[in-house]
C-alpha positions in Angstrom: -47.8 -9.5 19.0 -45.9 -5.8 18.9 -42.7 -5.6 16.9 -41.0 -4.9 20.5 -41.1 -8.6 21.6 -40.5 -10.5 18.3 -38.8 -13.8 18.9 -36.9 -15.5 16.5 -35.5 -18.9 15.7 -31.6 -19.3 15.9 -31.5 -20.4 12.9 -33.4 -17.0 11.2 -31.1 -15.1 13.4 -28.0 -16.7 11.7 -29.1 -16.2 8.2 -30.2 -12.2 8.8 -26.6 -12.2 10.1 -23.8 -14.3 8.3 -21.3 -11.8 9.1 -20.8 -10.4 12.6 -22.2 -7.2 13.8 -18.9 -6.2 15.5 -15.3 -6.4 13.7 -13.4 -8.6 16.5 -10.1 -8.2 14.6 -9.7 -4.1 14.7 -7.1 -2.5 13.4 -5.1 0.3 16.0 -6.1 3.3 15.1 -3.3 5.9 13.2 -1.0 7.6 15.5 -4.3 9.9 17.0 -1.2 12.4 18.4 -0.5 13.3 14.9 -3.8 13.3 13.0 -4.2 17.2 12.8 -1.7 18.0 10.4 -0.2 21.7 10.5 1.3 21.2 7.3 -0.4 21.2 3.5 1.0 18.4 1.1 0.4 17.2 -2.3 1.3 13.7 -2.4 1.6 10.6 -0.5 5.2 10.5 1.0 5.4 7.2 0.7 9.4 7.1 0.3 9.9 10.4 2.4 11.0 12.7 -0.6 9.9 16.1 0.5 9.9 18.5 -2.4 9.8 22.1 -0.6 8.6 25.0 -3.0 7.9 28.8 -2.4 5.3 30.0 -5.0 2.5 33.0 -4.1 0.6 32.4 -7.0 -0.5 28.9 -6.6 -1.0 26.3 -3.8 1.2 24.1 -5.1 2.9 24.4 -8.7 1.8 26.2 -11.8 1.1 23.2 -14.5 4.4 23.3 -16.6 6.5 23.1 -13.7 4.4 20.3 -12.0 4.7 18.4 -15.6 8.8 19.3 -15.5 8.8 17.9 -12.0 6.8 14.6 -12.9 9.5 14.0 -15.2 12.1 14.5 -13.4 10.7 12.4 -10.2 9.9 9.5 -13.3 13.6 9.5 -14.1 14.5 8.9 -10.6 11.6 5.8 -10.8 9.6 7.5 -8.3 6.1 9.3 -9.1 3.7 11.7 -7.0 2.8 8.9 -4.5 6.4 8.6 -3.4 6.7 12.5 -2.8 5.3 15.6 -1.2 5.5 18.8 -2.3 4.9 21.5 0.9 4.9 24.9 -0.5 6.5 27.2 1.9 4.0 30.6 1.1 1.1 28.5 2.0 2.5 26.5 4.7 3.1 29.4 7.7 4.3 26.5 10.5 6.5 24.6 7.6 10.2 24.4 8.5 12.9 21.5 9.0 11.5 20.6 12.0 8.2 20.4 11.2 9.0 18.5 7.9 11.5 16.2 9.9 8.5 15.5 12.5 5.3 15.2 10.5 6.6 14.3 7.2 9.4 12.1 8.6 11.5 13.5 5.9 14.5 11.3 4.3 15.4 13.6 1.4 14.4 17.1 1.2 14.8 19.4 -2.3 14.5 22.5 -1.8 13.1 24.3 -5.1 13.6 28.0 -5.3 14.0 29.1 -1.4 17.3 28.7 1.0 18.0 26.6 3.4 17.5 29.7 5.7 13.7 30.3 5.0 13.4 26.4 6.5 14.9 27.5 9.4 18.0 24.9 8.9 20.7 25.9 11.3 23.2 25.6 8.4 23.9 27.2 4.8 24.9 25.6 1.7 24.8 26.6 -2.3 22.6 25.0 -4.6 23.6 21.5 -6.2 25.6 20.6 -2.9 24.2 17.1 -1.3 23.9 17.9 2.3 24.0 15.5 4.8 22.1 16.8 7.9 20.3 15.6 11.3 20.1 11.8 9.2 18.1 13.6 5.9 19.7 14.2 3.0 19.0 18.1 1.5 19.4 19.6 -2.0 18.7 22.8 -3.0 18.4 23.8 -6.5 16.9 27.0 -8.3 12.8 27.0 -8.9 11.2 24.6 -11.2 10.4 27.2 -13.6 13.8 28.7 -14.0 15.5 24.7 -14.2 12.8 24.2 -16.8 14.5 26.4 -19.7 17.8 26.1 -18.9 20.2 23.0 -20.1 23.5 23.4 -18.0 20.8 23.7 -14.6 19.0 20.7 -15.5 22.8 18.7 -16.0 23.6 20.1 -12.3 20.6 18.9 -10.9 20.3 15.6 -12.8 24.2 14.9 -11.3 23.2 15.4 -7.8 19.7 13.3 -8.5 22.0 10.4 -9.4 24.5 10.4 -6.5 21.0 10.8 -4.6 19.2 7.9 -5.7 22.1 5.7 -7.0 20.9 5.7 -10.5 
């Protein structure tokens, strides 16, 4: 007898294989159109909070301002799984269309860069609330100027509670 015509009983067959070969209940797979992301995020997104920063130094944010934001997003009762941060010098193709589209932004902060380097077709001074194309947008000074600097942190904290209803 060669191991190519080995017969076996039904009942060997069932106990080699309790559980099927083949998954019959398959999940769809992810939206395949937008798999290849163009942009580079730290974070999750799960609530659509977009935190936008511009830093050359680092691909995300230097440790003490990373730790500042952490307690600032723990204040609004949200953490780093709730968020994104894109950082605009490392992200060539990131802009409000590109956040709105792959990121399916709600809220956007911008941290330290104008609404003009995202390419928004409007202009507005840091701590307004800005209502635009159904997102909401802040922009505020960088993290590591906010981080030493009492009367800044009040501003932002003001608009962070109209934001979130706290």
């Amino acid at each position: 007898m060669s191991l190519d015509n080995i017969q076996l009983q039904p009942v060997a067959v069932q106990g080699l294989f309790k559980r099927s070969l083949v998954e019959i209940k398959s999940k769809p797979p992810a939206n395949l159109t937008n798999s290849a992301s163009l942009l580079t995020i730290l974070g999750k997104n799960l609530k659509r909070v977009v935190i936008v920063v511009n830093n050359q130094e680092v691909a995300f944010l230097e440790d003490d301002e990373l730790n500042f934001l952490l307690g600032i997003l723990s204040a609004c009762r949200l953490n780093m799984d709730d968020v994104c941060i894109v950082n605009l010098a490392k992200n060539a193709a990131a802009d409000y269309n590109s956040i709105a589209a792959e990121l399916a932004a709600e809220k956007v902060f911008l941290f330290g860069t104008s609404p003009g380097k995202m390419k928004l077709p409007l202009a507005f001074p840091d701590y307004q609330v800005q209502q635009y194309n159904n997102q909401v947008y802040l922009s505020a000074p960088a993290l590591s100027e906010l981080q030493h600097d009492k009367a800044e942190k009040t501003k932002l904290w003001n608009c962070l509670k109209q934001i979130f209803s706290i």
